[in-house]
Short mmCIF file of the C-alpha atoms (twelve columns), coordinates in Angstrom:
data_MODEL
# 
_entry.id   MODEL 
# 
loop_
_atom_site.group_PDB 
_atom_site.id 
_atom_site.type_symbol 
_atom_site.label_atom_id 
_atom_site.label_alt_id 
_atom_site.label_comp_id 
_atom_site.label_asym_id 
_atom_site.label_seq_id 
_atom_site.Cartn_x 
_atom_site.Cartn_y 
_atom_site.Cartn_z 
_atom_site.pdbx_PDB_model_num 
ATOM 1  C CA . UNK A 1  -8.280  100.365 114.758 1 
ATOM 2  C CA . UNK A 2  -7.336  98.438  111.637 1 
ATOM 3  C CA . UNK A 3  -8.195  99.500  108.491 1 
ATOM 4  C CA . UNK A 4  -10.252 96.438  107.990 1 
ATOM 5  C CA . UNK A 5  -12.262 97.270  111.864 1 
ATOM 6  C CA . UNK A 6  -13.189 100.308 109.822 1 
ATOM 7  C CA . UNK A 7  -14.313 99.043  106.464 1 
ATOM 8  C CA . UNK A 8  -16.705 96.809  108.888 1 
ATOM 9  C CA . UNK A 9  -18.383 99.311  110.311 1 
ATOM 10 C CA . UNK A 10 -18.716 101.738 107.356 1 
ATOM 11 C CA . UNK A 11 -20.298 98.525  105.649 1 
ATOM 12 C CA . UNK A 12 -22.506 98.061  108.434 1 
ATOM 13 C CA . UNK A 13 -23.472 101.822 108.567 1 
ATOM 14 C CA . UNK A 14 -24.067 101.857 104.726 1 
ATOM 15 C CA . UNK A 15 -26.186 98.616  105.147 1 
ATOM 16 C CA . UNK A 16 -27.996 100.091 108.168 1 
ATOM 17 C CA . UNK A 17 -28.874 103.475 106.034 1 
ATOM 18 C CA . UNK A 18 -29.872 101.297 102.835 1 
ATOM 19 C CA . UNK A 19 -32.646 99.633  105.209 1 
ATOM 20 C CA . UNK A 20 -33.759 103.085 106.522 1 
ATOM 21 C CA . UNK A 21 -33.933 104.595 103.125 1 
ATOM 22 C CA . UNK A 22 -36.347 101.598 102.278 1 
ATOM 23 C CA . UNK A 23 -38.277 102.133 105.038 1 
ATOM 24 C CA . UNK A 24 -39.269 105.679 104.679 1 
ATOM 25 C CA . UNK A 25 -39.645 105.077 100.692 1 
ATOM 26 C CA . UNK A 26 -41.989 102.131 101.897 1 
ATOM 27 C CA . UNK A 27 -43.684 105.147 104.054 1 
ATOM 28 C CA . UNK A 28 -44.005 107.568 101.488 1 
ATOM 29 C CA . UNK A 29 -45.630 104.768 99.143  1 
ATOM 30 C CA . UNK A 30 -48.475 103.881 101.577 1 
ATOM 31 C CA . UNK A 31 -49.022 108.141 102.602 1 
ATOM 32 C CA . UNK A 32 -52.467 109.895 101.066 1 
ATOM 33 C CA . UNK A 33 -51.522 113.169 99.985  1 
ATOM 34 C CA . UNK A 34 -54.582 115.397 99.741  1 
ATOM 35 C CA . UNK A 35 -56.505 116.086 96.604  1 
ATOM 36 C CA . UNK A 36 -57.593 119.656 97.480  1 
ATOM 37 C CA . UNK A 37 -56.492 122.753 96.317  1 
ATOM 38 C CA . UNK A 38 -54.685 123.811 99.725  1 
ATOM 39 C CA . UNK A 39 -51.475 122.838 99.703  1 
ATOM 40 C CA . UNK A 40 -50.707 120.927 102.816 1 
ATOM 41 C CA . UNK A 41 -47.225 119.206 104.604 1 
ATOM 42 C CA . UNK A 42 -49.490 116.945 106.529 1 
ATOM 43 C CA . UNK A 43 -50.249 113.630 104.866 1 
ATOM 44 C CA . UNK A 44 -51.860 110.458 106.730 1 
ATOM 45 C CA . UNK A 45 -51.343 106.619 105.985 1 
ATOM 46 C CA . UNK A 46 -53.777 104.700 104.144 1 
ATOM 47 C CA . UNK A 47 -54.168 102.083 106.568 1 
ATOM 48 C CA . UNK A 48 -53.623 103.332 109.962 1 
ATOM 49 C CA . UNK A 49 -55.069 107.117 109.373 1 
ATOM 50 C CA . UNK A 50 -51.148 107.895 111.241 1 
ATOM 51 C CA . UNK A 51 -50.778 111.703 110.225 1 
ATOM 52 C CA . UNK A 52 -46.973 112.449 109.300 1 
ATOM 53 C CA . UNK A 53 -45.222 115.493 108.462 1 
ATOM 54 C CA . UNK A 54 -43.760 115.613 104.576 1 
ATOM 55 C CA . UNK A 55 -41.134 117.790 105.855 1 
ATOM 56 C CA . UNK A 56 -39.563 115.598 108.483 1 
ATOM 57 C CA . UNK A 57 -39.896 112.901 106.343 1 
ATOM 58 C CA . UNK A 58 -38.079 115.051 103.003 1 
ATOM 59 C CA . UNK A 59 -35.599 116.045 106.035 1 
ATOM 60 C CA . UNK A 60 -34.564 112.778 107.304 1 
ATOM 61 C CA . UNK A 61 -34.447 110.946 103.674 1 
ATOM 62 C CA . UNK A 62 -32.108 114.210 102.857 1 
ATOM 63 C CA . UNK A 63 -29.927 113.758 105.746 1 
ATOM 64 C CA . UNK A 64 -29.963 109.798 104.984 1 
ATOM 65 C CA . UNK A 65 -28.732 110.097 101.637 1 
ATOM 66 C CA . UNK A 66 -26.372 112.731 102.560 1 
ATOM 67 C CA . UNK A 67 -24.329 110.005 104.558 1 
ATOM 68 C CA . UNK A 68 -24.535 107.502 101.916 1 
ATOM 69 C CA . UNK A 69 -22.832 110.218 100.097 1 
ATOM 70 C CA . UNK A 70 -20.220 110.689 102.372 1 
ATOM 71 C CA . UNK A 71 -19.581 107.118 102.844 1 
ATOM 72 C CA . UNK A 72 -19.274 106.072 99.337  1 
ATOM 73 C CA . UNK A 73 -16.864 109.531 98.713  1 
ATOM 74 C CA . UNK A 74 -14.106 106.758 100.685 1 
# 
């Protein structure tokens, strides 16, 4: 491959994990974390009552930025 084939795709992959970083940020906005003095990893959407997991989100937004990291290190 070209060195311009690859400069596609790492702008398409860098465009592709902006989006995703929105997305879950979007998520995060619109999650009701608990009031109560028991600290919990379990928060649920405001709308839909959807019950997510902080850590799998924290995980995936870690592992997301982690590649924009990489890819911008080029």
């Amino acid at each position: 491959m070209g060195e311009f084939d690859v400069a596609l795709k790492r702008m398409h992959r860098v465009d592709s994990i902006k989006k995703q970083i929105l997305q879950y940020e979007s998520l995060l906005s619109q999650l009701v974390i608990p009031e109560d003095d028991v600290p919990s990893d379990y928060v649920s959407h405001k709308e839909t009552g959807i019950v997510y997991d902080l850590r799998v989100l924290s995980a995936n937004l870690d592992r997301l930025n982690e590649e924009m990291n990489e890819l911008d290190q080029y």
